[in-house]
C-alpha positions, -999 to +999 in steps of 0.1 A: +000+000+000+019+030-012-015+048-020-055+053-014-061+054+024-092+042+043-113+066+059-109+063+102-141+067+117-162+095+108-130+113+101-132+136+126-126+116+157-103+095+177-118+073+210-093+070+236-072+043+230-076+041+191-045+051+167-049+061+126-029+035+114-007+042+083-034+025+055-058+051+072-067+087+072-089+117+086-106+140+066-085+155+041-086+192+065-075+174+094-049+155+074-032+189+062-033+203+099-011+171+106+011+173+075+019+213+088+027+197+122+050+171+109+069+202+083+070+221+115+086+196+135+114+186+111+118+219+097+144+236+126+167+203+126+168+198+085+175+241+083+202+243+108+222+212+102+229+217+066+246+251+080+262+236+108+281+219+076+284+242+052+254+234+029+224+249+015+199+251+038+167+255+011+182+229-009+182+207+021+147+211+026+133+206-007+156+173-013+142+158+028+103+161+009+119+143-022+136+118-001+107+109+019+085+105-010+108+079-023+111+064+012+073+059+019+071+043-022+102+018-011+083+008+018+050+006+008+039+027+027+039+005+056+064+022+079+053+065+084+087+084+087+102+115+077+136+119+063+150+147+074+183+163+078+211+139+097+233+152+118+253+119+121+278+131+099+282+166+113+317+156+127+332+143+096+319+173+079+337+193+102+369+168+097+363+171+059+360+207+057+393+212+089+417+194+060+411+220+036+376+201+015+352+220-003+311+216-002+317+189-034+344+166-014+314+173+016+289+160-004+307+134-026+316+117+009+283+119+015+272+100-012+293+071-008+282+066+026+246+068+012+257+041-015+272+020+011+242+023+038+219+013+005+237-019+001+235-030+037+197-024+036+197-051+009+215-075+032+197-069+054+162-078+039+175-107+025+196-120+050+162-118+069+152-098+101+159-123+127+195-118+117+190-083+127+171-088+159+198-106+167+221-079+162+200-051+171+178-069+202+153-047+227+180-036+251+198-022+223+169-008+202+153+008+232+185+021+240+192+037+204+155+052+204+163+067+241+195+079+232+181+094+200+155+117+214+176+120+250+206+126+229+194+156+215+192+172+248+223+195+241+207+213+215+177+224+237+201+237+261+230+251+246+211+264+213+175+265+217+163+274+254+193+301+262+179+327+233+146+332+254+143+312+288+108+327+296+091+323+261+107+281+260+090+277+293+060+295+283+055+277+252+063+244+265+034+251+291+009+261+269+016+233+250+011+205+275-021+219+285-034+227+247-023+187+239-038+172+275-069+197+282-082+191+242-087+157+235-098+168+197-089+176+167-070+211+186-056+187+211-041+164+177-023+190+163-013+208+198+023+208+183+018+231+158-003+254+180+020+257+205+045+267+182+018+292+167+012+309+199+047+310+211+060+327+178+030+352+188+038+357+224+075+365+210+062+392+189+037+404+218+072+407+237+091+427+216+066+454+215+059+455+251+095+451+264+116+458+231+149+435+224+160+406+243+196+405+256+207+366+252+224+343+229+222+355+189+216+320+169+230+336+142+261+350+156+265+325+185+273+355+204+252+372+235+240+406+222+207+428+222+181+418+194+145+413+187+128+379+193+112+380+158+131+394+125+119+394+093+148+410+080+154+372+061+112+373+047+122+404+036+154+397+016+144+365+004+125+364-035+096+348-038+107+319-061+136+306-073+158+274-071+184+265-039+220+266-057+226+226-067+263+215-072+280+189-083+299+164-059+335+156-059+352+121-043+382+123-024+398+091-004+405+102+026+369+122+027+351+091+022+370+077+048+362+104+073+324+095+063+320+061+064+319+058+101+286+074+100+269+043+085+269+023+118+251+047+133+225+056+106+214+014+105+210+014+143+196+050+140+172+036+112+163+006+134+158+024+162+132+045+143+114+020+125+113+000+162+096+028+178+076+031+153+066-005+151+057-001+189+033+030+182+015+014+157+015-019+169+022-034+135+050-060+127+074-041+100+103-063+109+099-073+070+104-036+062+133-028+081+158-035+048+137-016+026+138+011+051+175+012+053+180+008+014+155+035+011+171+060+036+207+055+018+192+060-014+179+091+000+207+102+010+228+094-020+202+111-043+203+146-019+240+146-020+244+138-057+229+172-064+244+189-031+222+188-006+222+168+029+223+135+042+190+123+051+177+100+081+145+091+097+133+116+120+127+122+155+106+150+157+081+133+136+081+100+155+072+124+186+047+147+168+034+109+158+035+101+199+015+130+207-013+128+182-016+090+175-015+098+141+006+075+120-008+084+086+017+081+057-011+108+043+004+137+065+035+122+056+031+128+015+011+164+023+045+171+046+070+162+020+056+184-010+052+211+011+088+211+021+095+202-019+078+237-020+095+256+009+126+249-010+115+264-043+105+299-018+128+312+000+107+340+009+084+314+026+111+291+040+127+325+055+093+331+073+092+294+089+128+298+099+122+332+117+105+310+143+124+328+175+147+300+188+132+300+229+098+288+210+115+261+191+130+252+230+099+251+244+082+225+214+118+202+210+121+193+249+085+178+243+097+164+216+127+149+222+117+140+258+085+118+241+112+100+218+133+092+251+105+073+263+099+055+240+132+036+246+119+026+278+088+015+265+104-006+244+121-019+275+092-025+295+069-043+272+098-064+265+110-074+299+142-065+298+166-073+328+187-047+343+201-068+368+222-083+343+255-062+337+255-072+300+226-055+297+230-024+325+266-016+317+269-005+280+234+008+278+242+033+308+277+041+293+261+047+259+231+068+271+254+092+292+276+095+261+254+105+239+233+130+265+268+143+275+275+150+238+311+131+248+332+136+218+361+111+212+392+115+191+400+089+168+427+106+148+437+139+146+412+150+124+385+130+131+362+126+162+332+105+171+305+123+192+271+120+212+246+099+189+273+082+167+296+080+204+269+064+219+253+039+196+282+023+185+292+018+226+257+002+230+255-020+205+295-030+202+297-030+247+268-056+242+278-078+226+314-077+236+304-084+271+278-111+260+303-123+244+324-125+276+296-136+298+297-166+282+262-170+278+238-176+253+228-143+227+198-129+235+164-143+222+164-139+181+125-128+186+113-089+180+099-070+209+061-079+222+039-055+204+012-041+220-024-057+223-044-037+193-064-008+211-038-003+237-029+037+241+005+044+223+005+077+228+031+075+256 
């Protein structure tokens, strides 16, 4: 099922307990409310990571909307993700870039990796899943998907929350009760309304009270500034194309690169676990084509210059909080960011969202996707009195909330995410190994009983 999806309900309504399941839909209104949400959510992360390294941030968006569109075909439309920008290769960037490469070598790097994480999605589906369940078992994929949203800690409080403490706490409020107090259609896309009102109440505040004095985003300096410029809006033309470029290959680039594919399969995992757990359907037999389809994503961005590409969790929260899993919202969301990239007048508005309100909505966020780990863990029993299965997962999760960076040579590091998945998964089964005992069950986590809430 790639296509045509069954109407839930009367379209307008969820009972407690019940989830939209991917083959389903609301009413085609409702549905766009949820694609905004899910644009929204992914929108921050896939703008500022392409400039962390160097890259167009407009292309970057348009190529995430292309790249999910060819993920949701691969799969069938079985498994509702967004690829957005990954920042798993931020550090070899940086490495790349520190030994003198251009946004080509960047990007040609890139693409290998993307090749090379394609062909181990094929393995994978071939070889089978339990192979991989053997690999990637529930302490380890809950630990990934806590890591993942716990991981991303650092940027709500060294980037987001410090540019406007009071309007982060104010819109994180607002948005708990607006999700909690309206268990409707305005409590479904409580997300996006939070983020509406906060943008709002930032404006409010610079006409009552005039500039903030706090960390610049764009500067990553402490000076006086409004909370809400549309300086950018202003600047930007109404239409025109994101500057493409060609990549170029260089050895010891691709080298610097390559690390980045352990992380992206048990990233990928991770993702399609959780959401396997939300929707309490079995898409073990999708996992390969998920992988294959995120490094074909990724190869396809890069080959024109955009950014790597990895399921997203931002949209596997805004998922948790509305019990939404349409792939619907999931198509509406990936041609409106096609479309954001082809206006950069319009992309400049969405990116003017003050960074404290963007605090305020990612700690919900990323908090939701944190759970989810332990759900994971729960439902599938899994025993922390064992020090196979306490150590690395502790060791990993710190690393990755810390962000530890570790150098591996001179000019290349591994950090947070990356750091902490590849402790996880290679301290497990080192010390299995070790133990002596048998590997862990070969079985996927329990899902579920159907009409349980997954709404964490």
């Amino acid at each position: 099922m790639a296509f045509g999806w069954k109407l839930h309900g009367d379209g307008r309504t969820l009972a407690p307990g019940e989830v939209v399941k991917p083959d389903e839909r609301l009413s085609w209104p409702r549905m766009v409310g949820f694609g905004a949400q899910h644009v929204i959510a992914m929108f921050g992360a896939t703008f500022v990571f392409p400039l962390v390294m160097g890259l167009n941030a407009n292309l970057a968006i348009m190529m995430s909307g292309v790249a999910t569109i060819l993920f949701l075909l691969v799969v069938q439309g079985r498994i509702p993700s967004y690829l957005g920008t990954s920042a798993s290769f931020v550090g070899a960037v940086v490495a790349i870039r520190a030994g003198g490469g251009d946004s080509g070598t960047v990007t040609g790097a890139i693409l290998v990796a993307g090749a090379v994480l394609a062909v181990c999605g094929i393995a994978i589906h071939y070889l089978g899943v339990r192979s991989i369940n053997k690999i990637f078992p529930p302490v380890v994929t809950g630990a990934v998907v806590m890591l993942i949203g716990f991981g991303l800690a650092y940027v709500v409080a060294d980037i987001y929350w410090p540019q406007d403490q009071w309007i982060a706490l104010i819109t994180m409020v607002v948005t708990f009760v607006i999700i909690v107090a309206f268990r409707g259609f305005v409590g479904r896309i409580g997300i996006l309304l939070g983020l509406v009102i906060g943008f709002l109440l930032s404006w409010v505040a610079d006409r009552l009270f005039g500039n903030i004095t706090a960390l610049n985003a764009g500067t990553g300096q402490i000076d006086t500034h409004p909370r809400v410029s549309f300086q950018g809006v202003a600047d930007a033309p109404w239409f025109g194309l994101p500057d493409f470029h060609a990549p170029n290959f260089a050895v010891s680039a691709i080298v610097l690169a390559l690390p980045a594919v352990i992380a992206l399969i048990a990233e990928n995992i991770g993702h399609v676990k959780a959401v396997g757990e939300m929707t309490g359907q079995d898409v073990d037999p999708y996992m390969g084509r998920a992988v294959f389809a995120d490094g074909v994503g990724t190869a396809l961005a890069s080959a024109v210059g955009g950014s790597p590409t990895t399921t997203y969790a931002e949209n596997i929260g805004v998922m948790a909080a509305t019990r939404v899993y349409s792939t619907g919202a999931y198509y509406i969301a990936a041609v409106v960011a096609i479309l954001f990239g082809l206006c950069p007048k319009f992309g400049a508005l969405v990116a003017a969202t003050p960074g404290g309100v963007l605090g305020g909505i990612t700690v919900i966020l990323y908090g939701m996707i944190g759970l989810l780990g332990a759900k994971i863990w729960i439902e599938s029993r899994v025993d922390f009195s064992d020090p196979v299965n306490m150590v690395p997962t502790g060791a990993g999760i710190i690393l990755a909330i810390g962000p530890v960076s570790h150098q591996i040579t001179g000019e290349f590091s591994l950090a947070g995410i990356a750091l902490g998945t590849i402790v996880v998964l290679g301290g497990y089964h080192l010390l299995r190994a070790i133990a002596g005992r048998r590997p862990a069950p070969d079985h996927p986590a329990p899902v579920p009983a159907e009409g349980s809430d997954r709404s964490t």
